[in-house]
C-alpha positions as protocol buffer text, in pm:
chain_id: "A"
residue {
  index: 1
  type: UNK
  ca { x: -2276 y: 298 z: -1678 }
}
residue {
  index: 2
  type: UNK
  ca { x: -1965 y: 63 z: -1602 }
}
residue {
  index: 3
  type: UNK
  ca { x: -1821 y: 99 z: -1316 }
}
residue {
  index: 4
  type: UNK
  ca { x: -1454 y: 175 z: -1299 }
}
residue {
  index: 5
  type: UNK
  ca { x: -1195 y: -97 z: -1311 }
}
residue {
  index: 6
  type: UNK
  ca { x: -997 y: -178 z: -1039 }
}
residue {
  index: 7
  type: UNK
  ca { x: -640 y: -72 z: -1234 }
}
residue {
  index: 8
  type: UNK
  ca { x: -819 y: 260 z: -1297 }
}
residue {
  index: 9
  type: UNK
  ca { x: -889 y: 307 z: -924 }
}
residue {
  index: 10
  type: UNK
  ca { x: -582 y: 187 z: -786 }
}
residue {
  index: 11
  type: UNK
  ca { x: -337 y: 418 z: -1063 }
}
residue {
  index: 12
  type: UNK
  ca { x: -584 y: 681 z: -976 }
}
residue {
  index: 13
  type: UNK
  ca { x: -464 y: 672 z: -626 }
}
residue {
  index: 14
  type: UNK
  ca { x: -143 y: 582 z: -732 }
}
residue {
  index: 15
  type: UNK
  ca { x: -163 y: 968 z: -893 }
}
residue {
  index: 16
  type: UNK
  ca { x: -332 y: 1141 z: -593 }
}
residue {
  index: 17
  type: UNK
  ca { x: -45 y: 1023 z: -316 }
}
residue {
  index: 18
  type: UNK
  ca { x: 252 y: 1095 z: -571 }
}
residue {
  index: 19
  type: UNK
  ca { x: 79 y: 1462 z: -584 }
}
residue {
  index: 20
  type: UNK
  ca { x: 30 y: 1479 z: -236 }
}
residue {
  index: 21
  type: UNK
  ca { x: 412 y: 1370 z: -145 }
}
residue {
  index: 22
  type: UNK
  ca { x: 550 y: 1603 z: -450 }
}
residue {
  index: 23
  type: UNK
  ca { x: 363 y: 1874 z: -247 }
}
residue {
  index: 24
  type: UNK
  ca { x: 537 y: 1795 z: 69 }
}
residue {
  index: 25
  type: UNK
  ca { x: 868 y: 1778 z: -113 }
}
residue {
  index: 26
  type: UNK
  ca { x: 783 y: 2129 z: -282 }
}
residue {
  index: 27
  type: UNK
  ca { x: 752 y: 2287 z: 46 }
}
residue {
  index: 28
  type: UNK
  ca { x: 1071 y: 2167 z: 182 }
}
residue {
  index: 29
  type: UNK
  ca { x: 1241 y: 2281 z: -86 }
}
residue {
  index: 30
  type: UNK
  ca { x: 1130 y: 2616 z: -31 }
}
residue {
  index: 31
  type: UNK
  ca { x: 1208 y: 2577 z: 337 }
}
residue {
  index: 32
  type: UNK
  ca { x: 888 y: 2510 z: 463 }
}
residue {
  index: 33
  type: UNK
  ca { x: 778 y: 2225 z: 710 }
}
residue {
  index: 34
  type: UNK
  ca { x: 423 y: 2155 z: 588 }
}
residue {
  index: 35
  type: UNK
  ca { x: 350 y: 1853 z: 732 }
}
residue {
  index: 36
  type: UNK
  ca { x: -68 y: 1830 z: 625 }
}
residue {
  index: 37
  type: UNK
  ca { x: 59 y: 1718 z: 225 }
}
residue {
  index: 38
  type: UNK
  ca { x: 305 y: 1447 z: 421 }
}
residue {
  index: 39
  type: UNK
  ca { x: -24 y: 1339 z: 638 }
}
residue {
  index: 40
  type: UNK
  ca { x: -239 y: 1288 z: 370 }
}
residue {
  index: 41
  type: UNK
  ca { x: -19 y: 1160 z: 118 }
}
residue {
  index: 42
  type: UNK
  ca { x: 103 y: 898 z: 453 }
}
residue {
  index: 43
  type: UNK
  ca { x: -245 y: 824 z: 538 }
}
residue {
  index: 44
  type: UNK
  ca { x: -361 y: 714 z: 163 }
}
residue {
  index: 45
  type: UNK
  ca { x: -46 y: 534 z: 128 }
}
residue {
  index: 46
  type: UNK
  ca { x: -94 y: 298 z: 386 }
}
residue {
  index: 47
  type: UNK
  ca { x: -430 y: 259 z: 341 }
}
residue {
  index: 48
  type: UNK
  ca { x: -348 y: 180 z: -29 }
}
residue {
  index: 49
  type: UNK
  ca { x: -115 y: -112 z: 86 }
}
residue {
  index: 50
  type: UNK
  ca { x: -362 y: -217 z: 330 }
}
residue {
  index: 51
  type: UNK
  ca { x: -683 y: -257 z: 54 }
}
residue {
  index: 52
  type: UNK
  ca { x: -371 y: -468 z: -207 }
}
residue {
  index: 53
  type: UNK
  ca { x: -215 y: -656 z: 104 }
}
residue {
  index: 54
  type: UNK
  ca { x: -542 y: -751 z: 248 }
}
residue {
  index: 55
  type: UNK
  ca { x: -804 y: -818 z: -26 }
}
residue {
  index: 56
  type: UNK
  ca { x: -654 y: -767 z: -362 }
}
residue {
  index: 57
  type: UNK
  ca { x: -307 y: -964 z: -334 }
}
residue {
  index: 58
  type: UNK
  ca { x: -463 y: -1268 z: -145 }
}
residue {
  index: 59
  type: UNK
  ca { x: -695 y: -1332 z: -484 }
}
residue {
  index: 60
  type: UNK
  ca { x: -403 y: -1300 z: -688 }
}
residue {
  index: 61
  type: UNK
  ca { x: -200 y: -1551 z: -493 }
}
residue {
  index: 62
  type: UNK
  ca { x: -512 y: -1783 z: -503 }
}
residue {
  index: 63
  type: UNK
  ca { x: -495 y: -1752 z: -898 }
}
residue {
  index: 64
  type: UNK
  ca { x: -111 y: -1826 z: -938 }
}
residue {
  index: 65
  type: UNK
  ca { x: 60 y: -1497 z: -964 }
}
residue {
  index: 66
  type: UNK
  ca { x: 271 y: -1599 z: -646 }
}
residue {
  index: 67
  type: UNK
  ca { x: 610 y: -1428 z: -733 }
}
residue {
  index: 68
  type: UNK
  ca { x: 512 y: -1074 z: -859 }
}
residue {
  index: 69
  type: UNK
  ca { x: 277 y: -1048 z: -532 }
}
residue {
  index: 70
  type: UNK
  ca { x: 622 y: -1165 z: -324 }
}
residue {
  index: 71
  type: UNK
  ca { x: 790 y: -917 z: -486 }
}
residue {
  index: 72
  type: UNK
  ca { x: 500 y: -665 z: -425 }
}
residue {
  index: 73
  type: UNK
  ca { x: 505 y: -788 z: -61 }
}
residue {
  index: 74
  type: UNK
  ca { x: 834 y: -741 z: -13 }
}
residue {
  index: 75
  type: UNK
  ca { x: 853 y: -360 z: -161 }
}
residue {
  index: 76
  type: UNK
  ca { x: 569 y: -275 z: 23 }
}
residue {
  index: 77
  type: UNK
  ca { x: 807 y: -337 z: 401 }
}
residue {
  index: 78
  type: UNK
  ca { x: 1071 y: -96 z: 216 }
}
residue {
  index: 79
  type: UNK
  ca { x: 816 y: 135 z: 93 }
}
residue {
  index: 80
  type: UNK
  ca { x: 680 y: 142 z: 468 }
}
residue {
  index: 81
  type: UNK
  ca { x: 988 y: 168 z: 626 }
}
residue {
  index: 82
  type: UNK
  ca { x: 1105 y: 451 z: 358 }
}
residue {
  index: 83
  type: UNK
  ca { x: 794 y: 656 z: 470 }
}
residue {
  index: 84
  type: UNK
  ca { x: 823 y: 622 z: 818 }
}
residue {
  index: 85
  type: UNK
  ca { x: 1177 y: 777 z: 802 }
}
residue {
  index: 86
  type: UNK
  ca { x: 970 y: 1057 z: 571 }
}
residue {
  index: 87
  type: UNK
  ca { x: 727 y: 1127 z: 863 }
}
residue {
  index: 88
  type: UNK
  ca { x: 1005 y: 1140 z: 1115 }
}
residue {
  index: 89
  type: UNK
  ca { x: 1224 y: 1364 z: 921 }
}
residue {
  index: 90
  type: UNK
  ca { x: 930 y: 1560 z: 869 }
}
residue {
  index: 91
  type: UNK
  ca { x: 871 y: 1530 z: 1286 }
}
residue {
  index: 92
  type: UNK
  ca { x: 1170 y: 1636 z: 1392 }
}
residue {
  index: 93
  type: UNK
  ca { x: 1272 y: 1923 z: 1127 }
}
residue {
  index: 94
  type: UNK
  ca { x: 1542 y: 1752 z: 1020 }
}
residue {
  index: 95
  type: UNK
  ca { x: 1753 y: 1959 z: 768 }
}
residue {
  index: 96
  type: UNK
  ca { x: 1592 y: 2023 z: 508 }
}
residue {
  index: 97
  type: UNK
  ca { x: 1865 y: 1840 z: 271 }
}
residue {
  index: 98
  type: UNK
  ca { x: 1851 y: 1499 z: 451 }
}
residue {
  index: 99
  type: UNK
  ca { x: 1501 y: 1526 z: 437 }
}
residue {
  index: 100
  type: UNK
  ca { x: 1508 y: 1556 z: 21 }
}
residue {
  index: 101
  type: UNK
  ca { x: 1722 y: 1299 z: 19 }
}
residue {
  index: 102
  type: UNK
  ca { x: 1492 y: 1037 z: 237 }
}
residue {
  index: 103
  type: UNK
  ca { x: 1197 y: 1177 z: 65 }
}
residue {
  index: 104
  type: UNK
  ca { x: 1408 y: 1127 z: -274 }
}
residue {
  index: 105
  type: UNK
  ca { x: 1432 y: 759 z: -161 }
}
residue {
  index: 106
  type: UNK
  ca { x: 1047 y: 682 z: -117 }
}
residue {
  index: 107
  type: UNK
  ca { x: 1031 y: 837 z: -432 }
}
residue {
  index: 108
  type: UNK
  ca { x: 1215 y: 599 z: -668 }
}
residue {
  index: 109
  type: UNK
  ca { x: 1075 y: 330 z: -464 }
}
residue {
  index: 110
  type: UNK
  ca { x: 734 y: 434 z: -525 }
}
residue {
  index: 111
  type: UNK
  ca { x: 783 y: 473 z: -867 }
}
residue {
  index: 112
  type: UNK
  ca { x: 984 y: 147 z: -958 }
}
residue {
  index: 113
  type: UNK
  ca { x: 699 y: -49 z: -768 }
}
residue {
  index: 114
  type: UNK
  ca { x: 367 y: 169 z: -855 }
}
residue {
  index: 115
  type: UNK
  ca { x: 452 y: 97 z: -1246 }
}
residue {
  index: 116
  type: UNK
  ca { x: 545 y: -273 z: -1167 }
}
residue {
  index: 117
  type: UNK
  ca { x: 165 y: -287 z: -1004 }
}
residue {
  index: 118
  type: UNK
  ca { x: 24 y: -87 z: -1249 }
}
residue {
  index: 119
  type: UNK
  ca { x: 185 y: -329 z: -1567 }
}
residue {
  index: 120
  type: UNK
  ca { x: 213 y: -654 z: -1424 }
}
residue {
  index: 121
  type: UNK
  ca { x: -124 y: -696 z: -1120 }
}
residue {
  index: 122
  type: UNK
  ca { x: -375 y: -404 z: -1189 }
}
residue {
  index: 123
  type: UNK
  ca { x: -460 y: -567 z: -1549 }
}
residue {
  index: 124
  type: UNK
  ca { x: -416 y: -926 z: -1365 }
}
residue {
  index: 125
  type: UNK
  ca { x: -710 y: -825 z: -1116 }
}
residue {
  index: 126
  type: UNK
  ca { x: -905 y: -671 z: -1411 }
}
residue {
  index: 127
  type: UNK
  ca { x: -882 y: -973 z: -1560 }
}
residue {
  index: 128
  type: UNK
  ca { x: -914 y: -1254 z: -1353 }
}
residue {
  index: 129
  type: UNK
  ca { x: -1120 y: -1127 z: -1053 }
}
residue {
  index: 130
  type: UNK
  ca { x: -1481 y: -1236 z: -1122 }
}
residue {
  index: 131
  type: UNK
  ca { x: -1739 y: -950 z: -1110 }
}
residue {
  index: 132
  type: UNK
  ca { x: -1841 y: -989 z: -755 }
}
residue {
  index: 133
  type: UNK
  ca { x: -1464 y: -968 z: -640 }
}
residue {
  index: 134
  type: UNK
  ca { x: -1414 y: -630 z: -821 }
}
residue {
  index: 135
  type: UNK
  ca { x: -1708 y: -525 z: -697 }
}
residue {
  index: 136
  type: UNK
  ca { x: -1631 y: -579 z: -344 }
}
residue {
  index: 137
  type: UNK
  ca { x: -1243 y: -416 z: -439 }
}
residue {
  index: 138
  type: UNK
  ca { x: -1416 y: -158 z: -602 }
}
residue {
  index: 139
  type: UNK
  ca { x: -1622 y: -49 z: -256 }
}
residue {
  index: 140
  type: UNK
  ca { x: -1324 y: -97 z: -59 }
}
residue {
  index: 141
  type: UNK
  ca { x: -1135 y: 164 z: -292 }
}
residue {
  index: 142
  type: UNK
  ca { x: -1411 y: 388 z: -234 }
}
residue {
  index: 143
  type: UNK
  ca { x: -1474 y: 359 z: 152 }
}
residue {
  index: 144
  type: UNK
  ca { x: -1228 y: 152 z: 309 }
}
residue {
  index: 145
  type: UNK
  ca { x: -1030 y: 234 z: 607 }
}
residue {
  index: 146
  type: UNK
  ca { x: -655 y: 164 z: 744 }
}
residue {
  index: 147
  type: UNK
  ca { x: -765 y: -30 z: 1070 }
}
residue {
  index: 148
  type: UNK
  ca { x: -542 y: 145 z: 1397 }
}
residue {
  index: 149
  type: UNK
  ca { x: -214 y: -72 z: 1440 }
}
residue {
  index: 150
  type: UNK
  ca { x: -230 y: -250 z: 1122 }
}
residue {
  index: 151
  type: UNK
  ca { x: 114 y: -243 z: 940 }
}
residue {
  index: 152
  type: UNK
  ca { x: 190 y: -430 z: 611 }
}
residue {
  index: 153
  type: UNK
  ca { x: 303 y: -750 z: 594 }
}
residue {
  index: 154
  type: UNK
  ca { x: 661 y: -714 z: 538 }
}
residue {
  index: 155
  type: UNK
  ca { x: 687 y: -397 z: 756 }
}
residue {
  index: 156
  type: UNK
  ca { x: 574 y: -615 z: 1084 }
}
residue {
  index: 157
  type: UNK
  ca { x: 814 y: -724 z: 1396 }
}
residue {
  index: 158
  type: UNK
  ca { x: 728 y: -1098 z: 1332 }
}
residue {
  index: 159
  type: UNK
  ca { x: 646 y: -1365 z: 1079 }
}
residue {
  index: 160
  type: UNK
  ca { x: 292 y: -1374 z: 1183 }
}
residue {
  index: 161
  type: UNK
  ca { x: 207 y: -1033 z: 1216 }
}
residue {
  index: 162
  type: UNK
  ca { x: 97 y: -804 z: 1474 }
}
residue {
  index: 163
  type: UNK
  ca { x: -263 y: -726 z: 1386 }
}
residue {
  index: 164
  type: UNK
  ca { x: -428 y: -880 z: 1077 }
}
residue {
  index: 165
  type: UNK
  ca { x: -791 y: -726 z: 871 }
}
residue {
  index: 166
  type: UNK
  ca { x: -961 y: -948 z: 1089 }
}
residue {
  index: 167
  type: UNK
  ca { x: -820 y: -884 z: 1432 }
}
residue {
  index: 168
  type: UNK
  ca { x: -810 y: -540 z: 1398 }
}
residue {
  index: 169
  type: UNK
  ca { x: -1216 y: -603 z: 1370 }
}
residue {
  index: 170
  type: UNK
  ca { x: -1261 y: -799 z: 1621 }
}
residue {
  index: 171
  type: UNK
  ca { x: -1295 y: -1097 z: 1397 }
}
residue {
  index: 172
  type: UNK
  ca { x: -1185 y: -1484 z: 1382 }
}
residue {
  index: 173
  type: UNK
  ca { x: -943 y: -1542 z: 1106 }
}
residue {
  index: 174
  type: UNK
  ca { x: -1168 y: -1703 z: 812 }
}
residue {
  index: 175
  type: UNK
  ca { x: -1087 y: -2114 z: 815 }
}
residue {
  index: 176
  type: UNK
  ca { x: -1055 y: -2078 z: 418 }
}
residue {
  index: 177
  type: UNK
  ca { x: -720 y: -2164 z: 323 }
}
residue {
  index: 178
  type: UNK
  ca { x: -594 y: -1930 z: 69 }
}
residue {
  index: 179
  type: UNK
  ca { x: -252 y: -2131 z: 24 }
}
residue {
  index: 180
  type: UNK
  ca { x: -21 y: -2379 z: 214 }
}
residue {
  index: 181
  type: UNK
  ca { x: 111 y: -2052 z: 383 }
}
residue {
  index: 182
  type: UNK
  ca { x: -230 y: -1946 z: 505 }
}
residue {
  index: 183
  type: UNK
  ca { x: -412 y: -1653 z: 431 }
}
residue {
  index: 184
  type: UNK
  ca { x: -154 y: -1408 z: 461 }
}
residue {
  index: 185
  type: UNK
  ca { x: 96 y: -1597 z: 280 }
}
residue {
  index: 186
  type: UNK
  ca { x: 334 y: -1538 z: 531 }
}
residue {
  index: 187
  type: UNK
  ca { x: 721 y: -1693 z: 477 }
}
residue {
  index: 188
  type: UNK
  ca { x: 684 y: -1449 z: 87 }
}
């Protein structure tokens, strides 16, 4: 049996946070503060941009598609920020018509950047990524976790960021160049 691609996995969860923030948004607009859709939907989100940011984009970079992972890079800071002013909203009861309206902005940037991925990098990784790398991206999918503190790329207080893959484990940075920038890419 093959196992399934990487686009597959990645538009799978694509699917399963829009459904869990559309919950959250279905509740408020019946008046109701239920924060567990919000949570979940939060916590697979940032894990999602953690698994691209951290082992998926780096590979593409390596193989050339430098611009659409900038661009990726970059929407992934506003997607961040757009869902942190989600959980606060949701924190502090806001009314529940600014909260649409924030939630309504995470939305269509979600949506403008999830079919961008899904188009222009899922099929690239598909592709390119030899069958040891999707492998790997495949487990991570599976059983990865969002290490505590880490926070995308274009989301951070600094240039260099405030806690890598490998910090957050308790690791040395690997010496293997993945580009003049470094592994990160940082200055995208």
């Amino acid at each position: 049996m093959r196992e399934q691609t990487v686009a597959a996995a990645l538009e799978a969860e694509h699917h399963e946070i829009d459904r869990g923030l559309s919950a959250f948004s279905q509740h408020l607009a019946s008046g109701s503060w239920t924060a567990e859709p919000l949570r979940r939907a939060a916590d697979a989100l940032r894990r999602h941009i953690y698994l691209e940011e951290e082992f998926l984009f780096p590979a593409l970079r390596e193989l050339g598609l430098i611009a659409p992972v900038a661009v990726m890079l970059r929407e992934h800071g506003e997607i961040w920020l757009a869902l942190d002013a989600v959980e606060r909203a949701a924190a502090e009861e806001t009314d529940a018509a600014s909260a649409q309206h924030i939630y309504t902005q995470l939305s269509n940037l979600l949506t403008a950047h999830n079919d961008k991925e899904e188009v222009i990098l899922y099929p690239a990784a598909d592709n390119v990524l030899d069958a040891a790398e999707l492998a790997r991206l495949n487990d991570l999918i599976t059983s990865g976790t969002l290490p505590p503190g880490w926070v995308c790329e274009h989301a951070r207080g600094d240039s260099v960021g405030t806690r890598s893959r490998h910090e957050a484990q308790g690791e040395a940075a690997p010496s293997r160049s993945r580009s003049s920038q470094g592994e990160h890419g940082h200055g995208a």
